[in-house]
C-alpha positions in Angstrom: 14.1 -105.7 -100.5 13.9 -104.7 -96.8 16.8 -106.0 -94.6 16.2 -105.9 -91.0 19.7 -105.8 -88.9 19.5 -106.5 -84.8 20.9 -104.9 -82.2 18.8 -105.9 -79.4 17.4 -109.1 -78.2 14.1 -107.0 -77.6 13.1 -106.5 -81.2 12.6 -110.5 -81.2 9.8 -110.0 -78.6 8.2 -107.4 -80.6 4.9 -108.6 -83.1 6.0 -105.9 -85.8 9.4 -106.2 -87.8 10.1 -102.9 -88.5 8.6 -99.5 -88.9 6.5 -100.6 -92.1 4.3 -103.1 -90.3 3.8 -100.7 -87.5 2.4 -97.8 -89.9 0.6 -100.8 -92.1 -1.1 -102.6 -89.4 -2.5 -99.5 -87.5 -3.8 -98.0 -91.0 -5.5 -101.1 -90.9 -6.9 -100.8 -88.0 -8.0 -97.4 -88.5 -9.6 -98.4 -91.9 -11.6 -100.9 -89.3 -12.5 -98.8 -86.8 -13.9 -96.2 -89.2 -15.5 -99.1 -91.1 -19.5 -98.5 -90.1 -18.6 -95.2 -91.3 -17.1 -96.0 -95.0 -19.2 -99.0 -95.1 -23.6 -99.6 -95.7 -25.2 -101.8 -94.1 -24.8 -104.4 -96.4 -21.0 -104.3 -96.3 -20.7 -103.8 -93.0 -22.4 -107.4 -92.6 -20.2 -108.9 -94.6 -17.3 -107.5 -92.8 -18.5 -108.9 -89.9 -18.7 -112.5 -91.3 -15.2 -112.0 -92.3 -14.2 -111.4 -88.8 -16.6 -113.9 -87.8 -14.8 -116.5 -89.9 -11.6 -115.4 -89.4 -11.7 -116.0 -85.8 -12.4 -119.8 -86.3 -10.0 -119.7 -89.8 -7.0 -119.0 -86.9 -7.9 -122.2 -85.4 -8.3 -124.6 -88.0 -4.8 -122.9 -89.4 -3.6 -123.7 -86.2 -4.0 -127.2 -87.0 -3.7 -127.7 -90.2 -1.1 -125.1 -91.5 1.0 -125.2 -88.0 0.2 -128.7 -86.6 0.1 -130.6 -90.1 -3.2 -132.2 -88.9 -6.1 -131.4 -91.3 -10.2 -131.6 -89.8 -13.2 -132.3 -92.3 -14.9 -132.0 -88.9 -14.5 -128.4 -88.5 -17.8 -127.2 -88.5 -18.6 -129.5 -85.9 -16.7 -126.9 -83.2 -18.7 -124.2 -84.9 -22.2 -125.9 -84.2 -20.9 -127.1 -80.4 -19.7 -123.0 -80.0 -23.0 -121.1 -81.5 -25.5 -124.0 -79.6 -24.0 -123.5 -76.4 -23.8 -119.9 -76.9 -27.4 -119.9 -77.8 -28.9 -122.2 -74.3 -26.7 -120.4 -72.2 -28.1 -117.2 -72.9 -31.4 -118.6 -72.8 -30.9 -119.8 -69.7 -30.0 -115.9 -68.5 -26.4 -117.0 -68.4 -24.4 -113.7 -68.9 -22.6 -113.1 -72.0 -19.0 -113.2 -71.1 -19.5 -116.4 -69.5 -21.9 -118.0 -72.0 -18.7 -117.3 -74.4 -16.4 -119.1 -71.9 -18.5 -121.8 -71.3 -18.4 -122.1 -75.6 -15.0 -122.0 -75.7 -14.4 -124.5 -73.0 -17.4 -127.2 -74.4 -15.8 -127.2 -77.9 -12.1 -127.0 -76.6 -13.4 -130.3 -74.5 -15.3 -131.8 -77.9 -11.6 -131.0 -79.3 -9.5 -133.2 -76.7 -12.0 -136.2 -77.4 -11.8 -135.9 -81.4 -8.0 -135.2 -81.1 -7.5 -138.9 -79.3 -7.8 -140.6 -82.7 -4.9 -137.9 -84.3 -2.5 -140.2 -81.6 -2.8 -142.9 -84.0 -4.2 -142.4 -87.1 -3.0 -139.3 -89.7 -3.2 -137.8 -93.3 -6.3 -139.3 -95.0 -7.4 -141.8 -92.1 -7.1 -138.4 -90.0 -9.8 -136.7 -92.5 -11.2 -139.8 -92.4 -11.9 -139.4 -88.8 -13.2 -135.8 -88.1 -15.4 -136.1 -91.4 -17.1 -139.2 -89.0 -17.3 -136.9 -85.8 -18.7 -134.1 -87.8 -21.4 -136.3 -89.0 -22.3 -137.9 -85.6 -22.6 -134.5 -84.3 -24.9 -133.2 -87.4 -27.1 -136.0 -86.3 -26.8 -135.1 -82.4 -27.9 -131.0 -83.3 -31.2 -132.6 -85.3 -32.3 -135.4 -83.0 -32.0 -133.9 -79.5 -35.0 -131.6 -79.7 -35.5 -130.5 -76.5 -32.1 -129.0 -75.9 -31.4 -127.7 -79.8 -35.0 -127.3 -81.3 -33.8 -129.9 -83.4 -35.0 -129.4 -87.5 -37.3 -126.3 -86.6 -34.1 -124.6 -85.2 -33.4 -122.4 -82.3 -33.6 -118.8 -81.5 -30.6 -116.7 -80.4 -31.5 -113.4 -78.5 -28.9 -110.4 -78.8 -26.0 -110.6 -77.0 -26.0 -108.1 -73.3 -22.9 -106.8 -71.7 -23.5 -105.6 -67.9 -27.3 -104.6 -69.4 -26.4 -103.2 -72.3 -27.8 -104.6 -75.3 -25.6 -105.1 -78.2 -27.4 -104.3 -80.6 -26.7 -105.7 -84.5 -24.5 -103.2 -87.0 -22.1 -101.4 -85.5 -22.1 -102.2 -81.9 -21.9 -106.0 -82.9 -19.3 -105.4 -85.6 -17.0 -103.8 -83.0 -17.5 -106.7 -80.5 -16.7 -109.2 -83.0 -13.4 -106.6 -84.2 -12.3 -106.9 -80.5 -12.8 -110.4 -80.0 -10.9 -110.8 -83.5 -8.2 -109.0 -82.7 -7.2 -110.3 -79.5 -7.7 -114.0 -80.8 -4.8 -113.1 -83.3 -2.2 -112.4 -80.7 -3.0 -114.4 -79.2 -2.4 -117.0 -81.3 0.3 -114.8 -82.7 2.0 -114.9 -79.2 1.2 -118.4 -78.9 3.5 -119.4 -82.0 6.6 -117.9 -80.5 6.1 -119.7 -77.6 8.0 -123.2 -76.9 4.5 -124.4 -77.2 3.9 -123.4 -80.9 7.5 -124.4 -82.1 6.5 -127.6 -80.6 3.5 -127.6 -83.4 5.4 -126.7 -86.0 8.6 -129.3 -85.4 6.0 -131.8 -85.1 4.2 -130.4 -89.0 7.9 -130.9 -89.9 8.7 -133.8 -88.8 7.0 -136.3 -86.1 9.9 -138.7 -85.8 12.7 -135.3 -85.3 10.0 -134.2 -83.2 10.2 -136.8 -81.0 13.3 -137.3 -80.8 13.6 -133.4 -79.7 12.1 -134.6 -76.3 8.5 -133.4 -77.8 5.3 -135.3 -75.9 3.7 -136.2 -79.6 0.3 -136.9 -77.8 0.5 -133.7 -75.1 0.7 -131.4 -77.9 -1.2 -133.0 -80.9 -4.7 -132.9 -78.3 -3.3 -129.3 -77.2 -3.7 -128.3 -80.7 -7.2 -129.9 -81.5 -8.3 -128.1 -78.5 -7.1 -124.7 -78.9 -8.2 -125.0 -82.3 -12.2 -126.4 -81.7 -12.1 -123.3 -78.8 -11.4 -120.9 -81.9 -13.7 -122.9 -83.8 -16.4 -122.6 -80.3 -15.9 -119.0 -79.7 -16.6 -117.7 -83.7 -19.4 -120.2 -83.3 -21.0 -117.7 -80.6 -21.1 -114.8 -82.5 -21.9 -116.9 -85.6 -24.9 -117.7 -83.1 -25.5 -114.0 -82.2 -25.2 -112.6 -86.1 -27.6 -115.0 -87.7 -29.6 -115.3 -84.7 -31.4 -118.7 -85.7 -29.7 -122.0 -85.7 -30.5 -124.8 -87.6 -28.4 -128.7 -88.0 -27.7 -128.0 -91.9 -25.8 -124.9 -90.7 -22.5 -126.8 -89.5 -22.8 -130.3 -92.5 -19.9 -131.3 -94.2 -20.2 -128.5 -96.9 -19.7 -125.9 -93.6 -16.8 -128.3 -92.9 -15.3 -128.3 -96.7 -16.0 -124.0 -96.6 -13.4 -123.9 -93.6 -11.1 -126.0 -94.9 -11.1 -124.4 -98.4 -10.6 -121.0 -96.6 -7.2 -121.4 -95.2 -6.2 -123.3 -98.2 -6.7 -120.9 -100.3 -5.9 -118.0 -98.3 -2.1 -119.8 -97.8 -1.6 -122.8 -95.5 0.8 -122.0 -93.1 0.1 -118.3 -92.6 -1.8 -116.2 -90.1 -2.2 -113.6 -93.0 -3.7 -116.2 -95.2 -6.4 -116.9 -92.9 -7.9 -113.6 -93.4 -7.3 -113.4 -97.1 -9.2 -116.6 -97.5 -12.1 -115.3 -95.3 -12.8 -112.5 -97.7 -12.5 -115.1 -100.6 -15.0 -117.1 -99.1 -17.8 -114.6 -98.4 -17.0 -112.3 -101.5 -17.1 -115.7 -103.6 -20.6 -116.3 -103.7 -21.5 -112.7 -104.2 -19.4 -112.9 -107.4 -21.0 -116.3 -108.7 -24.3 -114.4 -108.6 -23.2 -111.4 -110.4 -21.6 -113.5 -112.9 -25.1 -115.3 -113.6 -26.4 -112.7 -115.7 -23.7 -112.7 -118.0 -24.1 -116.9 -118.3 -26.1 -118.8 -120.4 -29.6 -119.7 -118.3 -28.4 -123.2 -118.3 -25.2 -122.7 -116.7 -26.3 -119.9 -114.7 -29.7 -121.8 -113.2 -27.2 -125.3 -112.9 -27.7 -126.1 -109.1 -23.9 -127.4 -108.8 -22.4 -124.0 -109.9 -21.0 -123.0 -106.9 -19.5 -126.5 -106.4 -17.6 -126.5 -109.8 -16.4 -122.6 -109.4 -15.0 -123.5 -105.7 -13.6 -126.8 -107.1 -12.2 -124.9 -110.7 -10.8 -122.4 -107.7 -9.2 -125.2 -105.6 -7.6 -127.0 -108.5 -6.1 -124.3 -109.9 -4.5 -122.7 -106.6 -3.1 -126.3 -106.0 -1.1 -126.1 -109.4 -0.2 -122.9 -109.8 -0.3 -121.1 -106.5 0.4 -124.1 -103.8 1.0 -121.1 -101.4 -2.4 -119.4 -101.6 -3.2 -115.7 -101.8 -0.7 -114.7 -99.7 1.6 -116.4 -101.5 0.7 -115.0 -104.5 1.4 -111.6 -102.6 4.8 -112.8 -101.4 5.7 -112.8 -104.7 4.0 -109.7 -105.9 5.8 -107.7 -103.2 9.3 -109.6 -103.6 9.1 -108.7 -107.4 8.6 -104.8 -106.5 11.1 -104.9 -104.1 13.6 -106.6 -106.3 13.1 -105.1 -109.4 14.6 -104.7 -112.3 17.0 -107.5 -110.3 13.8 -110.4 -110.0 15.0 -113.5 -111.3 11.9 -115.5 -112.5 13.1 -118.7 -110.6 13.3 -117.1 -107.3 10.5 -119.0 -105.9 10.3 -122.2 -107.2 9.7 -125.0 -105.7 12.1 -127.7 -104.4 11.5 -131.2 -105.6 10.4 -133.0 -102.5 10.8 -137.0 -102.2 8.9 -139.5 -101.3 9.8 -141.9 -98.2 11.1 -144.6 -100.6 12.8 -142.5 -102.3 15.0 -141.2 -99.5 16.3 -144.5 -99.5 18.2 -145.1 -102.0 
């Protein structure tokens, strides 16, 4: 067990702890930077959707794990992000500011779905966005002339002061930048009066408020930082499939995102990433596993549905703290041993709101 004594106010400002995160974290990124190297073509895609998806994972986490306010609209930001992305490119809009113009549509879109979370919350919340993610479906397939509507729309390769970014390793390493300054950024924002204000009002709402915290201000601040997240991995969503189509960003999209940071570990900036790489390696391992099924269970069209749900359900009874949780405990146990005590992490009983009353 590593115990970290202070001297200095200055090591609160710093990102890293100690010495182990320092030498951790730039392995990692060394591992990353060397990854078109280590890595076919193949994987290096799907490190890219990882990255892809983790950008917009740290803004539905923003919400949901930091905020307390959960989307089923999430894919919604994605589509407003990559379709904006896509015209204003058309449109010989330069890159840099085709991505701020994304960012700034879907942080808008966000402010205008956030009104309802003033009122409504939990299920009526869901409720909600899952509504607003449909509308919008709808919006993407009817208005044709901007969208291409059902025949989808073309998205050229991005270009950076006339260079072409090609796709492989020139895009991987845009999206890696991009990636990496969206986490601290987000990393610096949650240190900031501003995120302890998100997290006070996950806590609690009524302590909250009663803190002197604007409820409304920052509930819509956090629906629009997090649909600008959601906007800006929705551009290089745009730029790495390089078609568009409505079915792209439906509910399922919507479910994907939310089952992402769930199972990474709610709560945890970590956990976003972990449950990125669950959700693009999880499909790859479904279809491996089909040719050791049975050709009724492997050819089943609602496979995938009952492995995510089977996934879900079991993560919510026995690991309620996602993967990274599930590391927590791997590490603490490692750290601790031969002194680990077996109830170390359990859970406190929570009570209900009647309950507190008597």
């Amino acid at each position: 067990m590593r115990f970290i004594f202070k001297t200095d106010y200055r090591q609160d400002l710093r990102l890293a702890r100690h010495e182990g995160h320092v030498f951790w974290y730039s392995a990692l990124m060394v591992a990353l930077l060397a990854g078109p190297g280590w890595l076919d073509e193949y994987g290096l895609a799907q490190l890219t959707y990882v990255l892809i998806y983790g950008v917009v994972g740290l803004g539905l986490m923003l919400l949901a794990g930091y905020t307390g306010l959960f989307s089923l609209g999430h894919a919604a930001f994605l589509g407003v992000g990559a379709y904006t992305q896509a015209v204003l490119t058309q449109a010989g809009v330069p890159f840099v500011v085709a991505l701020a113009g994304a960012v700034a549509l879907s942080a808008a879109v966000g402010v205008v779905v956030g009104l309802p979370a003033l009122r409504v919350k939990g299920i009526y919340l869901g409720m909600a966005t899952l509504a607003f993610g449909i509308i919008l479906e709808e919006v993407f397939a009817r208005w044709e002339s901007v969208t291409g509507g059902s025949a989808g729309l073309n998205v050229g390769q991005p270009q950076i002061l006339g260079w072409t970014v090609s796709s492989g390793a020139p895009f991987y390493y845009l999206c890696l930048i991009i990636t990496v300054l969206s986490t601290l950024a987000i990393l610096n924002l949650l240190r900031s009066p501003t995120g302890r204000a998100f997290v006070a009002i996950r806590d609690s709402e009524i302590s909250a408020q009663s803190m002197g915290i604007h409820l409304a201000y920052y509930k819509t601040l956090s629906f629009a930082v997090s649909a600008g997240l959601a906007g800006l991995g929705g551009a290089l969503y745009a730029h790495n499939l390089r078609f568009l189509s409505p079915d792209q960003f439906n509910i399922i999209q919507s479910i994907d995102l939310l089952l992402m940071v769930v199972i990474g570990g709610l709560g945890s900036i970590h956990g976003v990433f972990f449950g990125a790489i669950f959700l693009i390696t999880m499909p790859q391992l479904i279809s491996s596993a089909k040719d050791f099924l049975p050709m009724a269970i492997a050819d089943a069209p609602g496979l995938k549905a009952a492995v995510y749900g089977a996934v879900l359900m079991a993560f919510v009874l026995f690991e309620p703290l996602g993967i990274y949780g599930r590391w927590l405990k791997i590490r603490t146990f490692f750290s601790l041993f031969p002194f680990y005590r077996k109830g170390l992490f359990k859970r406190q009983k929570s009570f209900q709101k009647s309950e507190r009353l008597k």
